[in-house]
N, C-alpha and C positions, 0 to 999 in steps of 0.2 A: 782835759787838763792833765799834766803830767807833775807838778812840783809847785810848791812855794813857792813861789820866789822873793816878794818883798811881804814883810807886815807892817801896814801902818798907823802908827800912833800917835794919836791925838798931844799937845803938845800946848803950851802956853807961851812958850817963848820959846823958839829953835835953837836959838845959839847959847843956852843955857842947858836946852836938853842936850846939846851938841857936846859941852862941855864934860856935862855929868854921865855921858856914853862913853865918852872918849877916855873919860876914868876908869869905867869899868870892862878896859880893851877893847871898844870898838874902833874900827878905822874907817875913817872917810873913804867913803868908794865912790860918790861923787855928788858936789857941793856945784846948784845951778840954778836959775831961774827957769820954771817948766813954762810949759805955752799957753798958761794964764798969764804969768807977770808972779805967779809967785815963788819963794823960795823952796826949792829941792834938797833937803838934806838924808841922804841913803849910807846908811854907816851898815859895818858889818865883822866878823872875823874873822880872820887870814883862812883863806881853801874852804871857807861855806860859800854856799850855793846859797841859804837862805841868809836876806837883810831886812835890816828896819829903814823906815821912812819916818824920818820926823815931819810931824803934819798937821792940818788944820783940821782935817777926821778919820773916823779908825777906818780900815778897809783891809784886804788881804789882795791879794795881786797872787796871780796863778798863773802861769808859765802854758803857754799851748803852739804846737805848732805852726797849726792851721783853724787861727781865729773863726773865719767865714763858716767850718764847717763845723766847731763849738756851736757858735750861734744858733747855725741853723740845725744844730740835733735839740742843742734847750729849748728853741724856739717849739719843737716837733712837740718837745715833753710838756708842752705848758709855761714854763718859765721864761717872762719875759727877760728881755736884755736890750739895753741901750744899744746905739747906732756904736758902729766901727769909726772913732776917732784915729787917725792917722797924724803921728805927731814924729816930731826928729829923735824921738825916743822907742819907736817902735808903734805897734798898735793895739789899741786898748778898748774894751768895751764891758761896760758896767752893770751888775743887776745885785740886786738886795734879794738875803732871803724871806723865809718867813717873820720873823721877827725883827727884817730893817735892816738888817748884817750888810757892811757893802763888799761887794767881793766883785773882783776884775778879771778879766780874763785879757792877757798881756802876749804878744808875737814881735816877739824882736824883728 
């Protein structure tokens, strides 16, 4: 894993939190339906690297270049990890840590 990349936060209604971000100078970096069918909302600050997700659960999303071989060194250490979803966003694969944490590991 090299960087943050998204953080995401749990949220009750998006386009309310969308609003109340948008207040506090966030900018829409991009507003979509991901490949559930649910709403994607990724806001952030002009020239960061690091965004929020407004979302249905908290998670962190970590930036790697070469998913396959993340995997397969956590896998080496003990730590499970979900399968390599490949989606039009990149590809993503999930694992919780000890106390339930979900954290992603994300390959554009």
């Amino acid at each position: 894993m090299k960087s943050v990349e998204i953080i995401m936060l749990p949220v009750k209604d998006r386009q309310k939190a969308k609003e109340f971000y948008l207040k506090l100078g966030f900018q829409i970096i991009i507003e979509a339906t991901d490949p559930h069918g649910e709403p994607w909302i990724q806001m952030g600050f002009p020239n960061s690297n690091t965004t929020i997700s407004l979302a249905g659960f908290q998670g962190i999303i970590c930036e790697t270049d070469d998913i396959e071989q993340e995997v397969k060194d956590f896998k080496a250490k003990g730590i499970e990890v979900g399968n390599i979803d490949n989606t039009p966003f990149g590809r993503f694969a999930w694992l919780k840590d000890l106390d339930g944490n979900s954290l992603c590991l994300h390959q554009k």
